[in-house]
C-alpha positions, 0 to 999 in steps of 0.5 A, spaced: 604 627 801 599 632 804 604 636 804 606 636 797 599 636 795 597 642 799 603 646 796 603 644 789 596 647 788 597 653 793 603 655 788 599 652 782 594 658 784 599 663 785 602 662 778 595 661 775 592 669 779 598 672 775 598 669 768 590 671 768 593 677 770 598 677 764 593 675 759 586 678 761 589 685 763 595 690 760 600 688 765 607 688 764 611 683 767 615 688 771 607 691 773 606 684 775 612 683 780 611 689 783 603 687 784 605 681 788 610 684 792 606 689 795 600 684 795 605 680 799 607 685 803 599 687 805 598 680 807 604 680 812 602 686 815 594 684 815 596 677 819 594 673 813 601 671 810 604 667 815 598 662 817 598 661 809 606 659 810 604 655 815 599 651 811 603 652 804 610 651 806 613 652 800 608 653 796 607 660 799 614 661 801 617 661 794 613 665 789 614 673 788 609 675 795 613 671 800 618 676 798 613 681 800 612 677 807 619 677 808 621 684 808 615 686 812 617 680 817 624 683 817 621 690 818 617 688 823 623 684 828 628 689 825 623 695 829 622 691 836 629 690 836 633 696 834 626 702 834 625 706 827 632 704 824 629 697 823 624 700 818 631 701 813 635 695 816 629 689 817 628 689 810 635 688 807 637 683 813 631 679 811 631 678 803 639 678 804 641 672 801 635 672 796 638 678 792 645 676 792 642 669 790 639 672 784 644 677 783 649 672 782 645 668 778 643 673 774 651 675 773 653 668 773 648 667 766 650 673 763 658 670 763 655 663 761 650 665 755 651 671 749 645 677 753 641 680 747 640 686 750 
């Protein structure tokens, strides 16, 4: 039950850092995105991402910076493996399914419900 406790507020807290964000300063959404994203990235690349996914689990695996941990995850195998071809290939393979979830979504939304732009 800890477990579930623990990746609630974590998330929670992620969810409340960018709603502050959208109300107290002139972000925009898609600012907001890339900002998590990148401060994901950061944070992976620092060594300070994954012990949170340990801790977390879903609660840090989920939102917007996970994506920015996992490319640079991927990267990072992707370059041990296969030397500097893995910077373009890493991150691509790590975020895969990710993308084309969304995407497919994204699609399967449009057919589903009348877009209105």
């Amino acid at each position: 039950m800890m477990d579930f406790a623990l990746a609630f507020v974590v998330g929670g807290l992620m969810c409340m850092l960018a709603q502050l964000a959208l109300d107290l300063t002139e972000m925009n959404p898609a600012m907001l995105m890339v900002v998590f994203v990148s401060l994901g990235a950061v944070a992976s690349g620092l060594g300070l991402y994954a012990p949170l996914v340990e801790i977390a689990g879903a609660g840090a695996s989920i939102p917007l910076p996970a994506f920015g941990h996992a490319l640079v995850e991927g990267i990072g195998q992707d370059v041990d493996q296969y030397g500097p071809l893995g910077i373009l290939s890493g991150g691509l393979r790590a975020t895969a399914v990710g993308l084309t979830v969304a995407i497919l979504s994204g699609y399967l939304m449009a057919i589903v419900f009348t877009p209105k732009g």
